[in-house]
N, C-alpha and C positions, 0 to 999 in steps of 0.2 A: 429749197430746193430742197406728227410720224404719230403712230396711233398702234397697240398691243396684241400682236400675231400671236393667236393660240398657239399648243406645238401642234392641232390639227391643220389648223391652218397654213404653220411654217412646213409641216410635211408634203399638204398638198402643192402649195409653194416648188418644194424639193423635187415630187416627183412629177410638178412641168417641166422645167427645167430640163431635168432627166431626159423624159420623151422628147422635147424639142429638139434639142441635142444630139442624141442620139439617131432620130429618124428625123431627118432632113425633111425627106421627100415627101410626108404628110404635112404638107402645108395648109391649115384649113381653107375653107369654101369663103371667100368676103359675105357678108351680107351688105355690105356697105360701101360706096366707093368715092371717094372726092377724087377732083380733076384739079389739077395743078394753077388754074386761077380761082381756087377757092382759098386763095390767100390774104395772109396779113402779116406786118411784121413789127409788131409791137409784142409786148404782155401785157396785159390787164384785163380786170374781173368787167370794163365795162365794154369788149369787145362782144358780138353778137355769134352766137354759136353758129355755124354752116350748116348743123345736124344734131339732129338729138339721136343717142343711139341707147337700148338697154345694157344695164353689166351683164358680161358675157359675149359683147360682140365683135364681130369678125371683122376690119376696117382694112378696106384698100386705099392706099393713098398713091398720088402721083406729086412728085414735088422739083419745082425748078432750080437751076445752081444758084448758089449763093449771090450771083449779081443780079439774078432775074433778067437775064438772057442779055443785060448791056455787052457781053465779051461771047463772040462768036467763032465758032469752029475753023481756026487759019489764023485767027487776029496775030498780025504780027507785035510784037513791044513796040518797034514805030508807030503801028496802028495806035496803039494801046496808050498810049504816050500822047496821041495826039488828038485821044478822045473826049467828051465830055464823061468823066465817070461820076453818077451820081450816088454815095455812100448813102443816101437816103433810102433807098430800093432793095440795100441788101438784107439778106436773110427771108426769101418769102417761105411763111412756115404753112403749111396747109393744115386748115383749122379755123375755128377752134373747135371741138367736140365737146357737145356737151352728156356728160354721163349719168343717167339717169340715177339717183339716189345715190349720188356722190354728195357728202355734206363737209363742211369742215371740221375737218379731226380724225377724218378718216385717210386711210391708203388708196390709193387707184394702182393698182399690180398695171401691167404695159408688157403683155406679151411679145417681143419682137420676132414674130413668123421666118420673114423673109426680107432682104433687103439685096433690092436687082438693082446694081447701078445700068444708067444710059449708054450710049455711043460711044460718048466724050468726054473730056474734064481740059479745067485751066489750072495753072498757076502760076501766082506773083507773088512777084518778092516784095514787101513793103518796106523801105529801109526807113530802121528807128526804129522798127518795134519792140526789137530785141537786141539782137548785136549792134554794136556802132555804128548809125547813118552811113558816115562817113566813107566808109568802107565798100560799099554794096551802091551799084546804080540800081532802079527800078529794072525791073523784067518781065516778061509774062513768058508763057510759052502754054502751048494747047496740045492736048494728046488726044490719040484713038487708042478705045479700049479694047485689048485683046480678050473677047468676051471667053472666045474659046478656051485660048491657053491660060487665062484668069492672071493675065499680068498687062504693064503698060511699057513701053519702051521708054525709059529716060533719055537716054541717048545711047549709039554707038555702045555697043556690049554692055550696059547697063540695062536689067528688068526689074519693074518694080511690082511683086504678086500683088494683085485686089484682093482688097480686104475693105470692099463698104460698108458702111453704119452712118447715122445720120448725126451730125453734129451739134443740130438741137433741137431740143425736144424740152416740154414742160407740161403745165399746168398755172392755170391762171397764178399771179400775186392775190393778196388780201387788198391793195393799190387798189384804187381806182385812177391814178395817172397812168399813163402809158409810158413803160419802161423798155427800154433798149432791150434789144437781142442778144447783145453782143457782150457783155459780160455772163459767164455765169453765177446764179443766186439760189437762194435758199428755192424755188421752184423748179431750178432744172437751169433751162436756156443754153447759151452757148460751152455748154460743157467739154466738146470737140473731147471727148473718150473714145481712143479705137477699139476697147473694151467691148463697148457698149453697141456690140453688134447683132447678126440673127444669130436666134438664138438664146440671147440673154430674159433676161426677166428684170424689167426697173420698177422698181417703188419708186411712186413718188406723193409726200404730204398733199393732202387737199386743204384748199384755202378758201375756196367758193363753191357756192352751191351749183354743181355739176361738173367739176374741176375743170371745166374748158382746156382742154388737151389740143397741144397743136407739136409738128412733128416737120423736122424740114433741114435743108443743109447737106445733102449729102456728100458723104466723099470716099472717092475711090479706094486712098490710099493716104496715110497719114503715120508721122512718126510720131510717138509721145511728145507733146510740147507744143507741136506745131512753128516751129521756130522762125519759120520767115514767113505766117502770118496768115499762109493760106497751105491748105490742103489741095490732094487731085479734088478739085471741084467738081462737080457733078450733076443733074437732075438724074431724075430713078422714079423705083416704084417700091410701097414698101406696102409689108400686108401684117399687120397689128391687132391684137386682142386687148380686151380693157372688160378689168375685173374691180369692184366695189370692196375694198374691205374694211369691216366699219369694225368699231371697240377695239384695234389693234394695238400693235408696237407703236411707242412714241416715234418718233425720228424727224429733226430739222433741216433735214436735205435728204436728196438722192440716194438711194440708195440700190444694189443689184447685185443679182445673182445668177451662175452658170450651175453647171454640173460640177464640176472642180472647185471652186472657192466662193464665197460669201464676201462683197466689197460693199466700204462705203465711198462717199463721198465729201466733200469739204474746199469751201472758197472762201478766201480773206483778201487781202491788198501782199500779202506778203507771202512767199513759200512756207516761212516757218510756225506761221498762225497758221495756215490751212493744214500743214502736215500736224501740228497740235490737236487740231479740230478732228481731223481724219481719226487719230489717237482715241482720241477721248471719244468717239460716236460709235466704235470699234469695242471700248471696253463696255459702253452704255450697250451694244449688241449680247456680247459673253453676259452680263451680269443678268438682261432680263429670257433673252431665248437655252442659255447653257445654266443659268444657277449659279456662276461664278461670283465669288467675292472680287469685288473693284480691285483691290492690290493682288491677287488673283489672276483676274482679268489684264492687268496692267503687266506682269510678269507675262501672258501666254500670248500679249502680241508682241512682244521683245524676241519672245522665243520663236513665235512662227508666224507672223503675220507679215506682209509686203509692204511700206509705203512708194505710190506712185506717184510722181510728176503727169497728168494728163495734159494740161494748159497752162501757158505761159506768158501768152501774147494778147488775151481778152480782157485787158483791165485788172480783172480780179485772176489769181491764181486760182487754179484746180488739183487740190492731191487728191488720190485715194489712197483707200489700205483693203489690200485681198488678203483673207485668211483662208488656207486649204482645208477645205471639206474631210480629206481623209485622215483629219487627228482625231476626228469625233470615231471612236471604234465602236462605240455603241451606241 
């Protein structure tokens, strides 16, 4: 879930960003568009691409909720409780794209346009994944999304503002087995970042010839962590650019950036290896894009950099670390 970004290249980087950000309302034109049963939900390099698109292109996706439509708009928790739910279904990602002169060793930049959640969303509590089984009976409960006012009703005097982004996204493995969804890895996958919304800009390592990109999971609404195992689940519509950068910055995961800060990424089995990982891919950022010496570098993320908790509950943990943009004065 890395290859050496000129500073031409980091600049132009900077000033997408910038514009995306800044002017919402130019959302480019798709040239391209997949429909929501153009899915799959595995990773692997020997999946068959839906599309071949040039770098440079403009991708409309439409993607289903994480169940792939088993939990329906009313489902009560008696429903829900009394359903066949098949874990086998979840995660339909739409994809894979293949991107023309994407090789491995190279970056795939993943412009994220626009992200318009649906209708609706669900959530359940999974007891065990985190806090103590013991404690928590199962639950579901289904919402309608106030597109208008851009929140959801929790309950009774409780609103929760929308803030959708898609919870996974990649780029093939070097694997040729077919790998789960449902952790995140050094490709991307279920990295459940609410970070990682419109707007953003994600690097991510290629490892196959044409990085086969797939994009999917949306949600509504989401705390850091994800603690009882699901988000406002969602389907959507999301409108994406995909850019080639070849001789770049190394990097062994994820990696992204806003207009305000520069993040990485980092998964292990443990908080304290991932937060390590996030560390050290952070100081490997300063030492080759700023010139800084590593104990340097090590001293100016102590002093200004963020580590975050994004995931909790997928197997493997997920930290980041955000550094602000506005310490660079010149």
């Amino acid at each position: 879930m890395l290859v050496l970004l000129t500073g031409i290249v980091l600049s132009g980087c900077n000033n997408l960003a910038n514009s995306n950000q800044e002017d919402t309302v130019k959302t480019p034109e798709p040239s391209f568009t997949l429909t929501k049963d153009q899915t799959h939900n595995k990773f692997s390099s020997t999946i068959e691409p839906v599309i071949r698109v040039p770098s440079g292109a403009v991708i409309e996706v439409f993607t289903e909720d994480a169940a792939d439509e088993q939990i329906v708009p009313g489902m009560t928790a008696e429903e829900y409780s009394m359903m066949d739910y098949d874990g086998n279904l979840v995660h339909p990602l739409t994809g894979p794209v293949y991107v023309e002169g994407a090789m491995p060793g190279d970056v795939l930049m993943v412009t994220l346009h626009k992200m318009e959640p649906g209708d609706w969303g669900w959530t359940r509590v999974v007891p065990g994944i985190f806090v103590d089984s013991e404690e928590f009976e199962p639950l579901l409960r289904t919402f309608e999304l106030n597109k208008e006012m851009k929140t959801v009703e929790f309950s009774d005097g409780i609103a929760i503002h929308l803030e959708p982004f898609a919870g996974v996204m990649g780029v093939a493995p070097p694997d040729t087995g077919l790998l789960s969804t449902i952790p995140p890895l050094a490709n991307g996958g279920n990295m459940d970042d609410s970070d990682i919304t419109e707007g953003t800009i994600v690097y991510f390592p290629v490892f196959v010839e044409g990085a086969l990109f797939s994009i999917g999971d949306m949600h509504a609404a989401q705390g850091a962590g994800e603690v009882c195992g699901t988000a406002i689940e969602i389907p959507g519509r999301i409108i994406y650019q995909v850019d080639v950068i070849r001789n770049g910055r190394k990097m062994s995961e994820p990696q992204y950036e806003t207009d305000d800060y520069y993040a990485v990424t980092a998964f292990a089995p443990t908080l304290d290896e991932a937060a390590r990982k996030a560390n050290v891919y952070m100081i490997d950022y300063l030492e080759s894009q700023h010139g800084l010496d590593r104990s340097s570098a090590y001293m100016l993320t102590s002093l200004a950099a963020d580590l975050k908790i994004a995931e909790v509950v997928d197997r493997n943990m997920l930290v980041t670390m955000h550094l602000p943009k506005n310490i660079f004065i010149k």
